[in-house]
C-alpha positions as CSV (number, residue, x, y, z in Angstrom):
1,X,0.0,0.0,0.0
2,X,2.9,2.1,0.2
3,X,5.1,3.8,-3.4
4,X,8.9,3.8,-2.7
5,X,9.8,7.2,-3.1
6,X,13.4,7.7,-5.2
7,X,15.0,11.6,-5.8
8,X,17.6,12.4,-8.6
9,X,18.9,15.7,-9.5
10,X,20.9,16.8,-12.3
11,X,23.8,19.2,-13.0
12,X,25.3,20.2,-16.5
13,X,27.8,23.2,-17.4
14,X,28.9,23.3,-20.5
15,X,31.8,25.6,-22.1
16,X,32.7,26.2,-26.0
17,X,36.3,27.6,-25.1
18,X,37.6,27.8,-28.2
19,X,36.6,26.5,-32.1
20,X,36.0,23.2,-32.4
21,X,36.4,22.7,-28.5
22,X,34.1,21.7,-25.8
23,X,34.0,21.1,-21.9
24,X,31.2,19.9,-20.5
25,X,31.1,18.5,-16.7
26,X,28.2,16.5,-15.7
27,X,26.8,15.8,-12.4
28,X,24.3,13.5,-11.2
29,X,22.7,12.6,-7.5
30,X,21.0,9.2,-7.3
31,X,18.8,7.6,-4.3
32,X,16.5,5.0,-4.7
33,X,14.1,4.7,-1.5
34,X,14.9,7.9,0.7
35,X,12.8,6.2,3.1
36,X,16.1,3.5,3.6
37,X,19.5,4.0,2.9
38,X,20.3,0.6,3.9
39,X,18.0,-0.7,0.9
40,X,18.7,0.7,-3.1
41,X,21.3,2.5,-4.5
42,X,22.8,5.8,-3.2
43,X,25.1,7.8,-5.2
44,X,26.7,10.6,-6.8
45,X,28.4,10.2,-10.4
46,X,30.5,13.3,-12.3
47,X,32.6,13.5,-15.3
48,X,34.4,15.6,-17.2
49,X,33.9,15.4,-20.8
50,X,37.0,17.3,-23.6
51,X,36.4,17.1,-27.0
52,X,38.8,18.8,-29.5
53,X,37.3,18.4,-33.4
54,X,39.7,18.8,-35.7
55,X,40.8,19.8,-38.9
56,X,38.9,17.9,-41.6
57,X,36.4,14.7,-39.7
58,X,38.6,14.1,-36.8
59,X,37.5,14.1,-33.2
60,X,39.5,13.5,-29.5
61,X,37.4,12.8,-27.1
62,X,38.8,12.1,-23.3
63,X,36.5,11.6,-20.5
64,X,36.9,11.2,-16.6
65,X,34.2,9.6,-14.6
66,X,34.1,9.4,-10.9
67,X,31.5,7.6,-9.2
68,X,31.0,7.4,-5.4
69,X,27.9,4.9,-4.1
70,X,26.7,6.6,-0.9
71,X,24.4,3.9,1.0
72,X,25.0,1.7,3.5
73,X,24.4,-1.4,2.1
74,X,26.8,-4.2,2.8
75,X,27.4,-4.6,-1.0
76,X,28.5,-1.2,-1.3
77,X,30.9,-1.0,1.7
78,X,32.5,-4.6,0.0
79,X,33.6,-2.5,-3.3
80,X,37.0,-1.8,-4.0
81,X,37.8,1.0,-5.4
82,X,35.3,3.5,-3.9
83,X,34.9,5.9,-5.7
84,X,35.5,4.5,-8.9
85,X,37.5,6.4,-11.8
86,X,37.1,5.4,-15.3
87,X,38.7,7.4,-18.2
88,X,37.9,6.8,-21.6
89,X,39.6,7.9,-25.0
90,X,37.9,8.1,-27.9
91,X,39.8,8.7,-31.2
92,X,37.6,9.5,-34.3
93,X,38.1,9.4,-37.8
94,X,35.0,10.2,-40.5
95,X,35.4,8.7,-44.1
């Protein structure tokens, strides 16, 4: 008789420094059942997102993602590494 209630909030900033060059950071607050912390998934996941185009149909694109789980569940206090940190590279070529 009862909905589980869940919250999520977003933040983006995006900047065009330069031509053909963009930085865009990303933030994003998950909790699944504020009612127990113990229960679903709390967290809190940014990145950092630099992509360069350049000259004729070429793109670099690096990316840095951190990503903290915030409950209390026994799963989440087992992980290793908290936070996490991913980064990506992403070459591009257009034919």
């Amino acid at each position: 008789d009862k909905f589980r209630r869940d919250l999520s909030g977003w933040a983006i900033v995006t900047a065009r420094p330069a031509e053909g060059f963009t930085i865009r950071l990303r933030s994003r607050y998950l909790m699944e059942d504020v009612a127990d912390d113990a229960y679903l998934e709390e967290s809190l996941w940014t990145y950092l997102d630099m992509s360069w185009r350049l000259a004729g149909r070429r793109r670099v694109r690096l990316r840095y993602d951190l990503y903290w789980r915030l409950d209390e569940r026994d799963s989440t206090a087992e992980r290793d590494p908290q936070p996490e940190n991913w980064l990506w590279l992403e070459l591009e070529e257009k034919f």
